[in-house]
DRENTOR-880085 format. One record per residue (C-alpha): residue number from 1; residue in three letters; x, y, z. Coordinates in nm, 4 decimals, padded with zeros to 6 digits. Each point is the difference from the previous one (the first is absolute). Example, Ala and Ser with C-alpha at 12.3 -4.5 7.8 and 13.67 -1.06 7.14 Angstrom:
<rs>
<r nr="1" rest="ALA" c1="01.2300" c2="-00.4500" c3="00.7800"/>
<r nr="2" rest="SER" c1="00.1370" c2="00.3440" c3="-00.0660"/>
</rs>
This chain:
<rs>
<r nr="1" rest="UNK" c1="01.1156" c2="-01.6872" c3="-01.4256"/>
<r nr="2" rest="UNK" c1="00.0046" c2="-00.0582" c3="00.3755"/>
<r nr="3" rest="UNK" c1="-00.3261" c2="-00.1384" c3="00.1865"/>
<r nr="4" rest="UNK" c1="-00.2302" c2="00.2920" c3="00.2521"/>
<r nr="5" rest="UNK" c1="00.1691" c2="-00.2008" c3="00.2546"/>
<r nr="6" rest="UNK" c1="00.3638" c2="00.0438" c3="-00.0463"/>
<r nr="7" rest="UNK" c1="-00.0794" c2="00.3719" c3="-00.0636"/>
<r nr="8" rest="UNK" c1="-00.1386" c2="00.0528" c3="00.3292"/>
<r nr="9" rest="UNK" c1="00.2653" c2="-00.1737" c3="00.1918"/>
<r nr="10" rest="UNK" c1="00.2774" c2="00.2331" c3="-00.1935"/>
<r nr="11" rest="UNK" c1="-00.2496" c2="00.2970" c3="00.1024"/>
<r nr="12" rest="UNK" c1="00.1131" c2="00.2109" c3="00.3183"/>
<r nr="13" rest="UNK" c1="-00.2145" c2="-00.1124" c3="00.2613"/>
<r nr="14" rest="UNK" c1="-00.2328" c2="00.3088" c3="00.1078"/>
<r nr="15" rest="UNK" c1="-00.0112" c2="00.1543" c3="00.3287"/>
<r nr="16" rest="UNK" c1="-00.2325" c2="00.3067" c3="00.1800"/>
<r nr="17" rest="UNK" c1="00.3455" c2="00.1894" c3="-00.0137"/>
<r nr="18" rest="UNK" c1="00.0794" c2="-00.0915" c3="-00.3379"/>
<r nr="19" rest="UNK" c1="-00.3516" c2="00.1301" c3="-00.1373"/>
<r nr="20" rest="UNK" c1="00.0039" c2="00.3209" c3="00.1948"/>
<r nr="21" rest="UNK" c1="00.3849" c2="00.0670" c3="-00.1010"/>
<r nr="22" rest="UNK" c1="00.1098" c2="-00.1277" c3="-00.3199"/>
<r nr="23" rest="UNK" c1="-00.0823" c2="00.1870" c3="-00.3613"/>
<r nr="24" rest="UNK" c1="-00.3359" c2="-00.0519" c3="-00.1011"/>
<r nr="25" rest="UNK" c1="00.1217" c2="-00.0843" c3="-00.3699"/>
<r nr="26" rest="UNK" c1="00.2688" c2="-00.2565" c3="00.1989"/>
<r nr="27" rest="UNK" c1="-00.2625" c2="-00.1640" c3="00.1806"/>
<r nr="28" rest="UNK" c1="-00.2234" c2="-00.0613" c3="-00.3526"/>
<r nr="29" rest="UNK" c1="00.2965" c2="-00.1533" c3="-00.1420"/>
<r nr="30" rest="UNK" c1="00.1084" c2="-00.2067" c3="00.2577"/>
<r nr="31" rest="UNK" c1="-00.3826" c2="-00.1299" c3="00.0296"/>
<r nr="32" rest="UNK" c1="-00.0197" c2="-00.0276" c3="-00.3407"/>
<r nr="33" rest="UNK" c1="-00.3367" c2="00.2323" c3="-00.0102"/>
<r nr="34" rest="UNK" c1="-00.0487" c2="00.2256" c3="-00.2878"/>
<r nr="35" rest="UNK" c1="-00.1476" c2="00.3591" c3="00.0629"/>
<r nr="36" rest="UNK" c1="-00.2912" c2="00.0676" c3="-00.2731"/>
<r nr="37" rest="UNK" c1="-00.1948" c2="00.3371" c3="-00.0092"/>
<r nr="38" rest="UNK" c1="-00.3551" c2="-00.0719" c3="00.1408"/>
<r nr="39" rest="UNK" c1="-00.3087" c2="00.0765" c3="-00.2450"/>
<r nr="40" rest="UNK" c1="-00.2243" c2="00.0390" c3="00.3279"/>
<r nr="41" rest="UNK" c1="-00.0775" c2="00.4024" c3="00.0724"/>
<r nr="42" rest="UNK" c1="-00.1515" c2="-00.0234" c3="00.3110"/>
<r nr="43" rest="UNK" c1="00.1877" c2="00.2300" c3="00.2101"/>
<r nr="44" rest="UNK" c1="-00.1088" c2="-00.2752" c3="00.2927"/>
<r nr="45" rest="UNK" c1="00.2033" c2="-00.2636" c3="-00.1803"/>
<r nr="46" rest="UNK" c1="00.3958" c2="-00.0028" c3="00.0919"/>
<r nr="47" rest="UNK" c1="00.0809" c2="-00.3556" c3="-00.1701"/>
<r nr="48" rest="UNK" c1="-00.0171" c2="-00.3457" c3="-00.0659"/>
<r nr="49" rest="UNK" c1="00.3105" c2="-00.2882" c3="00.0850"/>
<r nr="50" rest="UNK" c1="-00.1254" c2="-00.2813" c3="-00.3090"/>
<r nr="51" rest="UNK" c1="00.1191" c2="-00.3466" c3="00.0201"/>
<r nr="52" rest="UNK" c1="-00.0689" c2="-00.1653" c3="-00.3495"/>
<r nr="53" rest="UNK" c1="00.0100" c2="-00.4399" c3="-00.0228"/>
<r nr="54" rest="UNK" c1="00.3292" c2="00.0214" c3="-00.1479"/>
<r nr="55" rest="UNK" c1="00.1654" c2="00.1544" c3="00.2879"/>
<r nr="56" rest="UNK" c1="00.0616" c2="00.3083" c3="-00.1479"/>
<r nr="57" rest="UNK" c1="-00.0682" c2="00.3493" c3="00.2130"/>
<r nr="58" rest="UNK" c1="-00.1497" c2="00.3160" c3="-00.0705"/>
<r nr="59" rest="UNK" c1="-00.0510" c2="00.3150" c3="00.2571"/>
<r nr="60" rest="UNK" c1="-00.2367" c2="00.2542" c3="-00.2183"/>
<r nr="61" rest="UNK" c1="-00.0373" c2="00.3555" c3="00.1278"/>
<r nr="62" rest="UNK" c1="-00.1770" c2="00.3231" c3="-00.0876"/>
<r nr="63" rest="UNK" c1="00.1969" c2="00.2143" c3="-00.2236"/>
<r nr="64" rest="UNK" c1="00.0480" c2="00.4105" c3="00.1403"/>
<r nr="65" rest="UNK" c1="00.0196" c2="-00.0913" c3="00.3665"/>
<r nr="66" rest="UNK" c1="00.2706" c2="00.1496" c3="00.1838"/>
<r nr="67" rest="UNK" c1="00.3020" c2="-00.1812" c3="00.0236"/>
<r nr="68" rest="UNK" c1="-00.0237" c2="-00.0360" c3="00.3896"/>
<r nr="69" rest="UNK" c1="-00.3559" c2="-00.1392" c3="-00.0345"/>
<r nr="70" rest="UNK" c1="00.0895" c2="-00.2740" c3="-00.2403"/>
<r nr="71" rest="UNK" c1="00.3152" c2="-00.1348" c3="00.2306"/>
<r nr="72" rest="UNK" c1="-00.1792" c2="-00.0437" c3="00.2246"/>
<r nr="73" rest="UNK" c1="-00.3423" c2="-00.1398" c3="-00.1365"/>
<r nr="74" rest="UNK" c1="00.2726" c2="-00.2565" c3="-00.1342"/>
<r nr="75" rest="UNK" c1="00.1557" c2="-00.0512" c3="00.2810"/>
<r nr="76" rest="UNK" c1="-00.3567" c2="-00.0865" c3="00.1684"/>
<r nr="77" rest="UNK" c1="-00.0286" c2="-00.2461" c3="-00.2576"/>
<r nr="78" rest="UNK" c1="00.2907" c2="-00.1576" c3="00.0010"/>
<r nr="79" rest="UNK" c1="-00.0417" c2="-00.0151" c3="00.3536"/>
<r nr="80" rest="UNK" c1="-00.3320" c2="-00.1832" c3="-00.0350"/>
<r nr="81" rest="UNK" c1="00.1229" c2="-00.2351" c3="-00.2719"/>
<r nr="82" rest="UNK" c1="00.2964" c2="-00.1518" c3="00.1533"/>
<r nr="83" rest="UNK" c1="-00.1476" c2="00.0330" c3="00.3335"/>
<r nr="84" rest="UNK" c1="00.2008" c2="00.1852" c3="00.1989"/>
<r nr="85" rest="UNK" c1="-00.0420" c2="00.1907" c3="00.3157"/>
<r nr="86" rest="UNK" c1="-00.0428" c2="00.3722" c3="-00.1042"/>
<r nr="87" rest="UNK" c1="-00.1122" c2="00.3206" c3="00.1811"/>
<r nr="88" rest="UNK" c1="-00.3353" c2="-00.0278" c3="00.0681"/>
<r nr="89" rest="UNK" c1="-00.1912" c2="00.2617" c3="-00.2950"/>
<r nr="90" rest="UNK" c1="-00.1960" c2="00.2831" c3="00.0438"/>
<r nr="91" rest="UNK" c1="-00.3642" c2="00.0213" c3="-00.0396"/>
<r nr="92" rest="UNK" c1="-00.1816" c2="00.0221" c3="-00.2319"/>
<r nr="93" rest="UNK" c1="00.2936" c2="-00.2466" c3="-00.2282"/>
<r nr="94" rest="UNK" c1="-00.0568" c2="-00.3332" c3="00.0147"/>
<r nr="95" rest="UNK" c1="00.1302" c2="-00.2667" c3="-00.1722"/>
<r nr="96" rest="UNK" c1="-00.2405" c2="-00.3088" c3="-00.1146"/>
<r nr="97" rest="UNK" c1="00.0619" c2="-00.3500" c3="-00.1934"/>
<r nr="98" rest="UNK" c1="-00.1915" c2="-00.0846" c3="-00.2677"/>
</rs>
């Protein structure tokens, strides 16, 4: 099995173009995050971007949104994660660290 490290380092590297242009579904592969269906219902709540100990990555999201609404909630978190320099996002969205 090969270490976090060397996986990261064969990993495209991730650029503001890259996250607003490439496939959603390319980007979680290539960032090794897997997409889970959120058990949350508040229809304030647009995701989470989990990081466990081991390394491994998990971006959970509501089930029944539209599919424009979760690209881009995942985009914001992506963005956020990997800290990147995104469009600015509109009120009332915000994205926190916990």
């Amino acid at each position: 099995m090969q270490s976090s490290e060397a996986l990261a380092l064969a990993r495209p590297a991730l650029s503001t173009d890259r996250l607003l242009d490439a496939p959603l579904d390319e980007l979680l592969v290539d960032l090794a995050v897997e997409l889970v269906d959120s058990s949350i219902t508040d229809a304030t709540f647009f995701g989470a971007f989990v990081e466990a100990p081991d390394g491994s990555r998990v971006l959970s999201m509501p089930p029944g949104r539209s599919a424009f609404e979760r690209d881009t909630a995942a985009r914001m978190l992506l963005a956020e994660r990997f800290g990147l320099d995104a469009p600015p996002l509109l009120a009332p969205l915000a994205v926190s660290s916990v």
